[in-house]
C-alpha positions, 0 to 999 in steps of 0.5 A, spaced: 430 008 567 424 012 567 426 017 571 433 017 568 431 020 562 426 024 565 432 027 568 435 029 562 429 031 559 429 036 564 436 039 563 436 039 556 429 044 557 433 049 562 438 050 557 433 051 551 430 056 556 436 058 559 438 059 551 431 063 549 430 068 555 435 072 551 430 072 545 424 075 551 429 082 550 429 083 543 427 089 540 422 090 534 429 090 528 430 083 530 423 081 527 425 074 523 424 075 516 419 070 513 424 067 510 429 066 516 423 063 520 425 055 523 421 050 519 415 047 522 414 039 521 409 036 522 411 029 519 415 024 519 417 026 512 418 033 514 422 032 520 428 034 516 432 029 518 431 022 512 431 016 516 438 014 516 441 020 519 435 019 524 436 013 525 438 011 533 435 017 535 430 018 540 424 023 538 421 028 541 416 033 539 417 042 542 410 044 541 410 051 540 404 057 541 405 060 536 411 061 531 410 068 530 412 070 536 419 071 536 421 068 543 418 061 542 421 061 534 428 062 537 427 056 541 424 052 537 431 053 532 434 052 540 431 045 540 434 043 533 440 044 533 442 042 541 437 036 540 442 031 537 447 033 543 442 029 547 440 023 542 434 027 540 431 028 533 426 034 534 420 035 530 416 042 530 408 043 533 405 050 532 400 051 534 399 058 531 396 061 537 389 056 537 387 052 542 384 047 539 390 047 534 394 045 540 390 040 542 390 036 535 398 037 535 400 034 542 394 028 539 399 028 533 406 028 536 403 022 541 401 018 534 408 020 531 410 015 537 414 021 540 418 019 547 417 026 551 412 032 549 415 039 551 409 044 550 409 052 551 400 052 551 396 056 549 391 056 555 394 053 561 386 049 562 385 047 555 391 043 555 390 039 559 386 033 557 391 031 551 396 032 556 392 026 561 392 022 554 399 024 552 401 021 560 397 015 559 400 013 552 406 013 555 409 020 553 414 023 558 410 030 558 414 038 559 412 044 561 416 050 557 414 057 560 408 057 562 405 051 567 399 049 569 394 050 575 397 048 581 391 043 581 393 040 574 399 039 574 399 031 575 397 032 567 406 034 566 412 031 568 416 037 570 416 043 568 422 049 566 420 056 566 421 063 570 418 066 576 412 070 573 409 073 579 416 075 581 416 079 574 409 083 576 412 084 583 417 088 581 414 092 575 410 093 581 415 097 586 418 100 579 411 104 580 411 105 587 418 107 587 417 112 581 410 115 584 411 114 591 405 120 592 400 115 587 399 114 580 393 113 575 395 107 571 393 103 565 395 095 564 396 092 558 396 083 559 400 079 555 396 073 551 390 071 555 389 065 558 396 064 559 400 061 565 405 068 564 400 073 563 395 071 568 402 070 573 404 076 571 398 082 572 396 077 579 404 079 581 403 087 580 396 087 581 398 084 588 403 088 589 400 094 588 394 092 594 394 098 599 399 103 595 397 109 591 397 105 586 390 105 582 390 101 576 383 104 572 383 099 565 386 094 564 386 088 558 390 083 555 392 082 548 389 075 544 396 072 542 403 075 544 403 081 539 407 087 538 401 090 533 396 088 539 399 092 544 399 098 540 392 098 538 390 096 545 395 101 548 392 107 543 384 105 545 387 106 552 390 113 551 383 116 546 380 113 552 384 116 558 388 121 555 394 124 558 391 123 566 396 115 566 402 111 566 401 105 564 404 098 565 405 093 560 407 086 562 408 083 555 415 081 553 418 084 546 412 087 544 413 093 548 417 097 545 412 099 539 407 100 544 412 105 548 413 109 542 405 111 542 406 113 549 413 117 547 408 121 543 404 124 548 410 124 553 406 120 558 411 114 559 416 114 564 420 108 568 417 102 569 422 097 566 
């Protein structure tokens, strides 16, 4: 019966994923405003649902990294409105970009008496122990997005997500492709600590291995945030001046961080 329901779980989380890779692609208009962002519950009473129209429906919990990130705030709305398709009510976790946040909120949906957790971390390491307690509390436990280490993974059921290091791998042949004679690059990282943006640099920093590539600075920004990227990407051009490309691996904030790279004409394809 266990495996049964882990199976739909499974499913229910490659359409949710499926769903919100589409919102990875969003450009800096799409940005919700305040008022357009999905409620975030945090107890029974504020799941949205009154008792009666919950009745009969199993609970689950998404556990999102941040809701300020536009990807995982159109998930979660993804997660509530197909969740009663497959007898879920769902409540929302966020975590706010904290580690130790999302820690207390896997605690908190355990307590809830939730039957499946789907969490998209924050630190792939930090995790894990509440994830263990989850396990062993008898929760059914999902990765969304970003997984755990390899040596780790006993902590979750499953896992749904896409090929990060296939991602870095293929910026990289944009570069060798582009500069089949060399370049000098800079790299900007998504959130530090997480399962896509270590995947991510290992993939294009692995790729690049042998070639002309040279990458000469490199750092990751603290959440998955446009207004970081740019700040990071106009250091590196007082620090570099016009002498690099740059390469950055971090979803939707990129494109106000290009726009610092249009001003000085020093970006080129890299996509």
């Amino acid at each position: 019966m266990k495996s049964a329901s882990k199976k739909i779980l499974a499913i229910l989380l490659v359409v949710f994923m499926l769903i919100s890779l589409a919102a990875c692609g969003g450009t800096a208009s799409n940005q919700q405003k305040d008022s357009e962002k999905p409620v975030v519950n945090n107890s029974d009473k504020e799941s949205g649902k009154s008792e009666e129209s919950a009745k009969g429906l199993d609970k689950i919990a998404f556990i999102v990294a941040d809701m300020a990130n536009e990807s995982q705030a159109f998930s979660s709305r993804m997660f509530q409105k197909y969740g009663k398709d497959y007898n879920f009510e769902v409540i929302i976790l966020d975590a706010k970009g904290d580690v130790q946040a999302e820690t207390q909120a896997v605690n908190n949906a355990v307590a809830q008496g939730v039957k499946a957790l789907f969490v998209n971390p924050n630190d792939i390491n930090a995790i894990v122990p509440a994830l263990e307690a989850a396990k062993k509390a008898g929760v059914v436990v999902g990765l969304y997005s970003s997984d755990l280490p390899v040596d780790k993974q006993s902590a979750r059921d499953f896992f749904v997500g896409v090929n990060d290091n296939m991602a870095g791998e293929a910026a990289a042949k944009a570069f060798i492709d582009k500069f089949p004679d060399g370049a000098t690059i800079v790299e900007i990282g998504g959130q530090s600590g997480h399962d896509a943006q270590i995947k991510r640099h290992d993939g294009f920093n692995n790729a690049i291995k042998d070639t002309k590539i040279q990458v000469i600075d490199y750092k990751a920004t603290q959440q998955w945030s446009t207004e970081q990227a740019m700040a990071i990407m106009e250091d590196m051009i007082t620090k570099h001046g016009d002498k690099t490309r740059a390469c950055l691996s971090t979803g939707t904030m990129v494109q106000l961080a290009l726009s610092r790279l249009q001003r000085l004409q020093i970006w080129k394809d890299c996509s």
